[in-house]
N, CA, C and O atoms as CSV, one atom per row, in Angstrom:
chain,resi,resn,atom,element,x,y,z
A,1,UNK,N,N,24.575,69.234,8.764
A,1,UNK,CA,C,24.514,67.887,8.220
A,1,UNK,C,C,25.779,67.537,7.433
A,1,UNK,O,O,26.156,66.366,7.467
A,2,UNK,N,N,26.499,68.478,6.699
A,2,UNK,CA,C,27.490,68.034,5.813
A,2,UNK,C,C,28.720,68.033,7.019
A,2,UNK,O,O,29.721,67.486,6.558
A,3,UNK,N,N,28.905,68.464,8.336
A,3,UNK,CA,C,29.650,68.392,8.488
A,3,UNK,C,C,29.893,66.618,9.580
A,3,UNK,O,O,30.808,66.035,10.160
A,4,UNK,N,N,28.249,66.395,9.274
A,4,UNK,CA,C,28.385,65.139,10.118
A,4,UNK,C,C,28.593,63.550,8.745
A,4,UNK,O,O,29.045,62.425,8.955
A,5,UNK,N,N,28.266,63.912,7.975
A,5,UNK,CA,C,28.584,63.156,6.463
A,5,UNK,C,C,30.139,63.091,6.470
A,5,UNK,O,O,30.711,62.005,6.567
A,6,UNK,N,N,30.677,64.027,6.387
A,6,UNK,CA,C,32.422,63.868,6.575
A,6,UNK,C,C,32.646,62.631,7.347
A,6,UNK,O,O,33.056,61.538,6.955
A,7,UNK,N,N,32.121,63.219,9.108
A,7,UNK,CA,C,32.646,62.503,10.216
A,7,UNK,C,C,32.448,61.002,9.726
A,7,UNK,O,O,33.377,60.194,9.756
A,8,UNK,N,N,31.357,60.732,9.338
A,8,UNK,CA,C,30.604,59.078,8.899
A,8,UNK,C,C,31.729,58.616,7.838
A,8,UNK,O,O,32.130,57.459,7.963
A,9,UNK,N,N,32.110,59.167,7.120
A,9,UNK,CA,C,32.931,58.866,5.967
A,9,UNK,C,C,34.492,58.462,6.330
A,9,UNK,O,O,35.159,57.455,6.090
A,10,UNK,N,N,34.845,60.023,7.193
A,10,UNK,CA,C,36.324,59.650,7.925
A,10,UNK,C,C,35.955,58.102,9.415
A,10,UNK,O,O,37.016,57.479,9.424
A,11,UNK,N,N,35.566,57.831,9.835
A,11,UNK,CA,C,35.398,57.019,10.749
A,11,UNK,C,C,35.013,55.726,9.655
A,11,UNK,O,O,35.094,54.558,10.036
A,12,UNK,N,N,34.762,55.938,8.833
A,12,UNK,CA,C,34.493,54.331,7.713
A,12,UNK,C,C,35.703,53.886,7.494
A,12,UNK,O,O,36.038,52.711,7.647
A,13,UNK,N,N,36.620,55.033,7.024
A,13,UNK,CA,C,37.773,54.879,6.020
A,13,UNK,C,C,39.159,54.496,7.302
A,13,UNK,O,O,40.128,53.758,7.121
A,14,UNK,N,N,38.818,55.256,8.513
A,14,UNK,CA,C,40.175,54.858,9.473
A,14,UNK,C,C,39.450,53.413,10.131
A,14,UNK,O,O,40.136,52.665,10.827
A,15,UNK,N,N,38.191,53.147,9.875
A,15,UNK,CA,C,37.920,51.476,10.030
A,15,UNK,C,C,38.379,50.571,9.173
A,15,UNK,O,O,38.386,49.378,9.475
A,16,UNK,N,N,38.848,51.049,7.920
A,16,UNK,CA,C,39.170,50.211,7.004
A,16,UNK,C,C,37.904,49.711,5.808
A,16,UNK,O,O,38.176,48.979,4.856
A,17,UNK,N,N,36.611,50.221,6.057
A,17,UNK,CA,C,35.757,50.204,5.335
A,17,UNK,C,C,35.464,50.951,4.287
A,17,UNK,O,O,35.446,52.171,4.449
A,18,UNK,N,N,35.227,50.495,3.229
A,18,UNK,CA,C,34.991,51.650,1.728
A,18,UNK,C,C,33.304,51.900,2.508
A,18,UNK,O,O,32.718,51.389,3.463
A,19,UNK,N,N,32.909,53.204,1.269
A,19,UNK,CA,C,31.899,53.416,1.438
A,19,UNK,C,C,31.626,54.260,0.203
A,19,UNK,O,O,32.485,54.916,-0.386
A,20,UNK,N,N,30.738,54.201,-0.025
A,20,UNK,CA,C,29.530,54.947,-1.673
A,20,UNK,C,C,29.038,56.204,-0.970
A,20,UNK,O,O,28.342,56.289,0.042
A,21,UNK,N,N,29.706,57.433,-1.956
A,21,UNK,CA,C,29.038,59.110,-1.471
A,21,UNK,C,C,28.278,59.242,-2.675
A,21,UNK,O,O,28.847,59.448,-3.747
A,22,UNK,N,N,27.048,59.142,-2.583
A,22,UNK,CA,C,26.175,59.908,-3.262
A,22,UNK,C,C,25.772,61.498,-3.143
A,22,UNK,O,O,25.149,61.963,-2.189
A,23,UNK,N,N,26.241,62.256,-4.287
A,23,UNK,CA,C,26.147,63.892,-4.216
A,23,UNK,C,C,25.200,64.300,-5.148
A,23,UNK,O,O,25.271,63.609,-6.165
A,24,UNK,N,N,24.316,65.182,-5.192
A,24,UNK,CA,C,23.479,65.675,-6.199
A,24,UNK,C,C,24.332,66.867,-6.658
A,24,UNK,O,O,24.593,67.822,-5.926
A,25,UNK,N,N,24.744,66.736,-7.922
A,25,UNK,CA,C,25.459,67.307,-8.773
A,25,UNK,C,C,24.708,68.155,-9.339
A,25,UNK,O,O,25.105,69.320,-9.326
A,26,UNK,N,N,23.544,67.880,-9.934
A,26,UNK,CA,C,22.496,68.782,-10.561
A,26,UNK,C,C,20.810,68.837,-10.393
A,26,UNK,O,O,20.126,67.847,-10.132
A,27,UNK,N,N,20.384,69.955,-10.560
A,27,UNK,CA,C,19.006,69.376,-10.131
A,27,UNK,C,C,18.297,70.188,-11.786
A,27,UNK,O,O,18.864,70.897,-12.618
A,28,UNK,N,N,17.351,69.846,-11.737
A,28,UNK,CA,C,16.473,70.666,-12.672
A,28,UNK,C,C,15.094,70.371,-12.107
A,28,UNK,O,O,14.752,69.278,-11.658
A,29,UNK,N,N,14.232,71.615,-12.186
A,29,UNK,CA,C,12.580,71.426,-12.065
A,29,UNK,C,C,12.520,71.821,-10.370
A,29,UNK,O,O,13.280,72.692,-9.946
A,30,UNK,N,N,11.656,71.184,-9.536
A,30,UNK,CA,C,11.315,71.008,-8.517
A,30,UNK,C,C,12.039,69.439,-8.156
A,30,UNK,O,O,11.821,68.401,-8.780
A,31,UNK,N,N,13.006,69.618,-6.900
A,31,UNK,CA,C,13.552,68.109,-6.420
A,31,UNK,C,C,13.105,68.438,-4.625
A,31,UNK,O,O,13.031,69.490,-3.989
A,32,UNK,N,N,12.952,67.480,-4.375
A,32,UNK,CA,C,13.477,67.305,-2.853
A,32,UNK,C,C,14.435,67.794,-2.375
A,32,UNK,O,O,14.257,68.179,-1.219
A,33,UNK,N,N,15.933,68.035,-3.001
A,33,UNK,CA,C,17.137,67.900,-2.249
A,33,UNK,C,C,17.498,68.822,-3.585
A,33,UNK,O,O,16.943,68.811,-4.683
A,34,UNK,N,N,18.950,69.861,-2.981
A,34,UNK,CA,C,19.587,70.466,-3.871
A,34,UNK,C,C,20.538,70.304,-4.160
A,34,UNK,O,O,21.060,69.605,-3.292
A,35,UNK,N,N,21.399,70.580,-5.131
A,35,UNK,CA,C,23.032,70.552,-5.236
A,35,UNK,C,C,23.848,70.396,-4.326
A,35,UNK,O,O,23.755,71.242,-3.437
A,36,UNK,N,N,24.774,69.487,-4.170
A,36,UNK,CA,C,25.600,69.350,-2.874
A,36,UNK,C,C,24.808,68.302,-1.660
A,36,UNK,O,O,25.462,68.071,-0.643
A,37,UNK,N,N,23.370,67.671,-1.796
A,37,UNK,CA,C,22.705,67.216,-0.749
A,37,UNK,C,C,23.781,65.962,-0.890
A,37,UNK,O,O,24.213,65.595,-1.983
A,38,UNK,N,N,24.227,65.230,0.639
A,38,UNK,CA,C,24.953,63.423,-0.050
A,38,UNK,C,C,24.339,62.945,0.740
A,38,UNK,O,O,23.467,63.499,1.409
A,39,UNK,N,N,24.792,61.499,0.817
A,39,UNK,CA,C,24.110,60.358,1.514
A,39,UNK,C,C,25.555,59.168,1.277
A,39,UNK,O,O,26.194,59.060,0.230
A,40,UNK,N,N,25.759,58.504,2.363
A,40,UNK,CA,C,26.798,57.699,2.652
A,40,UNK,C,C,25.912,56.598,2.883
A,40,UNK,O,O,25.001,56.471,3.701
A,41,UNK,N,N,26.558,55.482,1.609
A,41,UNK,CA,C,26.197,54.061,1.570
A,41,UNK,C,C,27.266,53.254,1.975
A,41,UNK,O,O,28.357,53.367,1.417
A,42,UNK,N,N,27.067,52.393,2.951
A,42,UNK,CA,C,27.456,51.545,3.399
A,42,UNK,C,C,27.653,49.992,2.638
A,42,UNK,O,O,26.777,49.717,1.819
A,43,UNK,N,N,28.719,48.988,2.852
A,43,UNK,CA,C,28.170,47.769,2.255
A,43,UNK,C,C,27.545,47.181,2.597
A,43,UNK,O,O,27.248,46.355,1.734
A,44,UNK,N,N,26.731,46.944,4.034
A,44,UNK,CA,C,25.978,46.301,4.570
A,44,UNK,C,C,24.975,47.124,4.662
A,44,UNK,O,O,24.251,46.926,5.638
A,45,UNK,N,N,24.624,48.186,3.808
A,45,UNK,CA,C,22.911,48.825,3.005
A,45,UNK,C,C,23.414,49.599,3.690
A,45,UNK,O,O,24.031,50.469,3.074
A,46,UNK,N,N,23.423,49.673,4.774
A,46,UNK,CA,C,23.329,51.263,5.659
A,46,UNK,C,C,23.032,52.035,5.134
A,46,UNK,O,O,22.811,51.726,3.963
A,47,UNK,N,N,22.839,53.233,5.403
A,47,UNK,CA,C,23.238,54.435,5.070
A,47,UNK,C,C,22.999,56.005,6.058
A,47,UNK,O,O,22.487,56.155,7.168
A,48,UNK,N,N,23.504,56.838,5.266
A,48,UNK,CA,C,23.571,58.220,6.469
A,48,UNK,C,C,23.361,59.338,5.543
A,48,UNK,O,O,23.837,59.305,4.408
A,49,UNK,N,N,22.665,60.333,5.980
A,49,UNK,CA,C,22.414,61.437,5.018
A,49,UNK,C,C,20.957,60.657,3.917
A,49,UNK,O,O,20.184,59.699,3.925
A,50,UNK,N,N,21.341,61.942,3.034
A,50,UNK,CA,C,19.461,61.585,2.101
A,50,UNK,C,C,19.936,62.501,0.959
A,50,UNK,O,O,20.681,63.434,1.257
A,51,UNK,N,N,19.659,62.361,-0.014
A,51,UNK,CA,C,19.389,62.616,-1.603
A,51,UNK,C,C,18.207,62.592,-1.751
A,51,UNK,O,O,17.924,62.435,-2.938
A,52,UNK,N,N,17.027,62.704,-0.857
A,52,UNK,CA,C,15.537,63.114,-1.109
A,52,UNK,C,C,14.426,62.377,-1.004
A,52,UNK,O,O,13.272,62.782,-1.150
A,53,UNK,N,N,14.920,60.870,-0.651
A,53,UNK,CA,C,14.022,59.606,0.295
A,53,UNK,C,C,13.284,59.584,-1.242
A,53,UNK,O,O,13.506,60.167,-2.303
A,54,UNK,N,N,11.927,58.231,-0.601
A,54,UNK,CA,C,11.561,57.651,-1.663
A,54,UNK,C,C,11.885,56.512,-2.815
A,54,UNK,O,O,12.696,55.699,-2.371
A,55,UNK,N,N,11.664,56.357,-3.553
A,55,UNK,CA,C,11.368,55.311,-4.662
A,55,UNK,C,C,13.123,56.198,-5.527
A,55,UNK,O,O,14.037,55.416,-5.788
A,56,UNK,N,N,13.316,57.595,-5.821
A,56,UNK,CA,C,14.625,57.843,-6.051
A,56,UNK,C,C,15.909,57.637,-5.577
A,56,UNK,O,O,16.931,57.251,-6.143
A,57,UNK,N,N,15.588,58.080,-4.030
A,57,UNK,CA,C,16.711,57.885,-2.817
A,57,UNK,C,C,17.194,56.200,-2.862
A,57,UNK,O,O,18.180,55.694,-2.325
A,58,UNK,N,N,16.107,55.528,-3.718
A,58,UNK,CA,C,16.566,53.764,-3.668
A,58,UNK,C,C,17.008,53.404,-4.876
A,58,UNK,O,O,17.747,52.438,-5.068
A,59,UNK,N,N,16.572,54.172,-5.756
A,59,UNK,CA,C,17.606,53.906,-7.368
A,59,UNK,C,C,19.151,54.075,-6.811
A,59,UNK,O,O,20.105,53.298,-6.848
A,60,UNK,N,N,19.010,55.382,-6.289
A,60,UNK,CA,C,20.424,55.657,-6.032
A,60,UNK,C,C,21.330,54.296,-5.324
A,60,UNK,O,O,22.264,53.635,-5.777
A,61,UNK,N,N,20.466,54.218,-3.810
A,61,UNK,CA,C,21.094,53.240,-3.036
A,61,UNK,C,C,21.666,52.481,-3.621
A,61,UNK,O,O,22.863,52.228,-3.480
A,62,UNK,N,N,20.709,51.844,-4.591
A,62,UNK,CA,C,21.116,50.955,-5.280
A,62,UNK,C,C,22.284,50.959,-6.916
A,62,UNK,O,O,22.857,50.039,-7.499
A,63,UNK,N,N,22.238,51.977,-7.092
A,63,UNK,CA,C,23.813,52.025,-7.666
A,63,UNK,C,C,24.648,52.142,-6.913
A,63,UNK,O,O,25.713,51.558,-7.113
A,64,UNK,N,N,24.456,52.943,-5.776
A,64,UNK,CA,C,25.560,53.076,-4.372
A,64,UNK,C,C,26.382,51.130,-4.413
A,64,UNK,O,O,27.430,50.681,-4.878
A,65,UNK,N,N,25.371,50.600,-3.768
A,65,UNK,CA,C,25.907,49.439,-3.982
A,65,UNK,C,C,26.505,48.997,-5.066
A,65,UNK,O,O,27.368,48.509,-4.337
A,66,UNK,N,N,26.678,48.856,-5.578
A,66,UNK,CA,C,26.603,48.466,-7.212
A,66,UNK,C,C,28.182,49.229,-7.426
A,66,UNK,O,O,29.154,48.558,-7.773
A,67,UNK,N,N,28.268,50.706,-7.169
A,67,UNK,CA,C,29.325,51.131,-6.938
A,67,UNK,C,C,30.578,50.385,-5.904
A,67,UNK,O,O,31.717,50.373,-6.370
A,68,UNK,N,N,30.381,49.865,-4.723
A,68,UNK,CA,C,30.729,49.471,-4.101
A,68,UNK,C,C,31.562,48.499,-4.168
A,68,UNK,O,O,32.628,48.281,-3.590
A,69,UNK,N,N,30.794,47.776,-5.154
A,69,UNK,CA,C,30.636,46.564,-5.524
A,69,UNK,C,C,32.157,46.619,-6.855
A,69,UNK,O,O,33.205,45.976,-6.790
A,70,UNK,N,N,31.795,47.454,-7.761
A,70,UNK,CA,C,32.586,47.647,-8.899
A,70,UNK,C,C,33.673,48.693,-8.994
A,70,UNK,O,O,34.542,48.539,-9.852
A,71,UNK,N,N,33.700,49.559,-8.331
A,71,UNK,CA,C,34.369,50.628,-8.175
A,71,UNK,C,C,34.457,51.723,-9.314
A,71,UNK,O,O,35.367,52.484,-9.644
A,72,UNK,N,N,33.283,51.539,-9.753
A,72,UNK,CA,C,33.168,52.119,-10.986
A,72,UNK,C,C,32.317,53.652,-10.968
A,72,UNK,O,O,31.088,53.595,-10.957
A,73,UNK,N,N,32.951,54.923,-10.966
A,73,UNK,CA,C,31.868,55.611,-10.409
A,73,UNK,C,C,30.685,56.067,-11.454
A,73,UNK,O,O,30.896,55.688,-12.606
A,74,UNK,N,N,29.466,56.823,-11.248
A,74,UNK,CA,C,28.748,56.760,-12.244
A,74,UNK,C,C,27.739,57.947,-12.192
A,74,UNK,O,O,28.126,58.817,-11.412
A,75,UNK,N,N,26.516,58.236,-12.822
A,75,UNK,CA,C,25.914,59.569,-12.418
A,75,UNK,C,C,24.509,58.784,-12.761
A,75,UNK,O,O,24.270,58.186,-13.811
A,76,UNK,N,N,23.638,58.926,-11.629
A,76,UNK,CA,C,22.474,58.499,-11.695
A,76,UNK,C,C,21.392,59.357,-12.377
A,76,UNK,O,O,21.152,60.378,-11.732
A,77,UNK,N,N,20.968,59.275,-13.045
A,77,UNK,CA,C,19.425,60.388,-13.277
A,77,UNK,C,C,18.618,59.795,-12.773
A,77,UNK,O,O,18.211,58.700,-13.161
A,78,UNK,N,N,18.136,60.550,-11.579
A,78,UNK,CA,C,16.427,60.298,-10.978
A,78,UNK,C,C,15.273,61.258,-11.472
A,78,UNK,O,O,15.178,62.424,-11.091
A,79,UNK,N,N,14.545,60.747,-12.216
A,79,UNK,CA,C,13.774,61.157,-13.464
A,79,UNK,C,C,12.514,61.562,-12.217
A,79,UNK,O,O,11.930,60.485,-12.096
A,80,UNK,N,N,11.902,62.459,-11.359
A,80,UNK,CA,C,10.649,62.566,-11.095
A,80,UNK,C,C,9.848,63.228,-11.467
A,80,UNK,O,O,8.984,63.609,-10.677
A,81,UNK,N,N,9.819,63.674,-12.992
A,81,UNK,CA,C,8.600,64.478,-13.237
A,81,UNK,C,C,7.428,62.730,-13.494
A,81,UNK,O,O,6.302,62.951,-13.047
A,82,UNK,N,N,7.542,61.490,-13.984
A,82,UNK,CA,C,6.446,60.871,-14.556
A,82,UNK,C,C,5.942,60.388,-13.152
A,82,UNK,O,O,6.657,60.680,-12.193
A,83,UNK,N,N,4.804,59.689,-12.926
A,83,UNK,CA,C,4.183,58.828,-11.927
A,83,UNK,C,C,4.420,57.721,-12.750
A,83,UNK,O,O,4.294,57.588,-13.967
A,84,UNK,N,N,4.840,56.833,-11.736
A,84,UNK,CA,C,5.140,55.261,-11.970
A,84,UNK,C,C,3.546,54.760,-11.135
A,84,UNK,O,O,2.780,55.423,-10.435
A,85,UNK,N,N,3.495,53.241,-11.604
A,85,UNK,CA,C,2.092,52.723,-11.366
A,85,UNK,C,C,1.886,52.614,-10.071
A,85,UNK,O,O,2.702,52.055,-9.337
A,86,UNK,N,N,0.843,53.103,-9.672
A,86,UNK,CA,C,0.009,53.708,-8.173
A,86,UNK,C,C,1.384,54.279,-7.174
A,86,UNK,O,O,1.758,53.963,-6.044
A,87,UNK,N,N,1.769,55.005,-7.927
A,87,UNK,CA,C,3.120,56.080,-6.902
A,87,UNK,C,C,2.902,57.392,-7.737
A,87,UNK,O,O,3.176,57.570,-8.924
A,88,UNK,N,N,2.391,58.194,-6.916
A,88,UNK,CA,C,2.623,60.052,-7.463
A,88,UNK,C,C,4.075,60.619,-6.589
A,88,UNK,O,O,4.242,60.498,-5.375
A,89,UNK,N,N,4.899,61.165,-7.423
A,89,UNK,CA,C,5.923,61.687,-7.656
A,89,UNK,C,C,5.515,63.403,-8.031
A,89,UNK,O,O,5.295,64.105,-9.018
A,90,UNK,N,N,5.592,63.526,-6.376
A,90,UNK,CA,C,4.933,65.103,-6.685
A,90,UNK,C,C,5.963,66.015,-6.927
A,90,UNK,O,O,5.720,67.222,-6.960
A,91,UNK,N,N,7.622,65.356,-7.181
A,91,UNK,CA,C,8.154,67.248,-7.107
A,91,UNK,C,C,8.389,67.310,-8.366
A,91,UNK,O,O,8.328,68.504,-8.657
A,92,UNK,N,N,8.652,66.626,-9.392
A,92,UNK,CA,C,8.203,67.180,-10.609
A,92,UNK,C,C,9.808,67.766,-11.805
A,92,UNK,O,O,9.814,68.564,-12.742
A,93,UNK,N,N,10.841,67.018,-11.254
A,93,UNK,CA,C,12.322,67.760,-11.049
A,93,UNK,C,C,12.624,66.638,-12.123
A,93,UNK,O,O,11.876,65.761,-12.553
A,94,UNK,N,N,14.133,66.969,-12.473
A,94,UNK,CA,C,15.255,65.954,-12.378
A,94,UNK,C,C,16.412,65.983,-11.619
A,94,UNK,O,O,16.840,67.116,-11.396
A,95,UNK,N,N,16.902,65.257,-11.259
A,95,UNK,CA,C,18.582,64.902,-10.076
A,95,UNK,C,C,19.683,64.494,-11.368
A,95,UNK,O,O,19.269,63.913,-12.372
A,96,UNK,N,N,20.340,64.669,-11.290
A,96,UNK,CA,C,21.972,63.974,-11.357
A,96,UNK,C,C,22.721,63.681,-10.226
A,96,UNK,O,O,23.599,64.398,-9.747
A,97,UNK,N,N,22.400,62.756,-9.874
A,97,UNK,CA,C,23.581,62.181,-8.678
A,97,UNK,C,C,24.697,61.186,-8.960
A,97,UNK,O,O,24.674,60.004,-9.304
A,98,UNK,N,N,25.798,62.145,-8.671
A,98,UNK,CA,C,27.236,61.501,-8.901
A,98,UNK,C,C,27.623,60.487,-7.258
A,98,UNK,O,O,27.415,60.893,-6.115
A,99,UNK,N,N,28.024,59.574,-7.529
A,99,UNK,CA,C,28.224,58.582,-7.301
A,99,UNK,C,C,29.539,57.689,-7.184
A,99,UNK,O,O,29.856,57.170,-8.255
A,100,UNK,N,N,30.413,57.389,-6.042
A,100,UNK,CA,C,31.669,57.342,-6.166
A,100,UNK,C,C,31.618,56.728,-4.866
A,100,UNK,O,O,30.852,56.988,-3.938
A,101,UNK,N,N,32.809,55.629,-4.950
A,101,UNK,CA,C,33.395,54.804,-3.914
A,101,UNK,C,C,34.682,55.920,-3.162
A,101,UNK,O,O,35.485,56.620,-3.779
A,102,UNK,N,N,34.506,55.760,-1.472
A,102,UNK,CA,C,35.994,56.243,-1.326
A,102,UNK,C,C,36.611,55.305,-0.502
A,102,UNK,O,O,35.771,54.412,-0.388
A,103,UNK,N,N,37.484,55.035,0.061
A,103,UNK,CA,C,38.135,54.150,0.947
A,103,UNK,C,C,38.303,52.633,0.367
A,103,UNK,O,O,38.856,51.770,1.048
């Protein structure tokens, strides 16, 4: 998988398109996804790869954009130990996902 995340990234950048790499930098607890998992955001939402799907994988997206947008890079905390209202959040972890425009 990481070596097909590159390819998505180099084929954005010789298009002339930026794009948002989301990396999980840290994990603590139980996560979905480990250190090093990315996911390539697109400006038109796209995306490729996974940081662990769900209600987290869309916080992110959504700084992805946001990144995109500002060029500002940033480190997300995806908090899943609580349940949010009628959503169980079974792995019980925390993420740090770093977050950065390239191209």
């Amino acid at each position: 998988m990481q070596g097909e995340i590159y390819r998505a990234i180099a084929t954005a950048i010789e298009c002339g398109q930026p794009v948002a790499l989301a990396t999980v930098a840290r994990t603590r607890g139980s996560t979905p996804r480990k250190t090093g998992a990315k996911m390539v955001v697109h400006p038109d939402g796209s995306f490729f790869g996974t940081i662990g799907g769900g209600c987290g994988e869309a916080e992110v997206w959504q700084e992805a954009m946001a990144v995109l947008h500002d060029g500002v890079p940033r480190i997300v905390t995806v908090d899943l130990t609580a349940p949010l209202e009628a959503e169980d959040r079974i792995c019980g972890g925390v993420m740090d996902v770093f977050v950065e425009r390239l191209g």
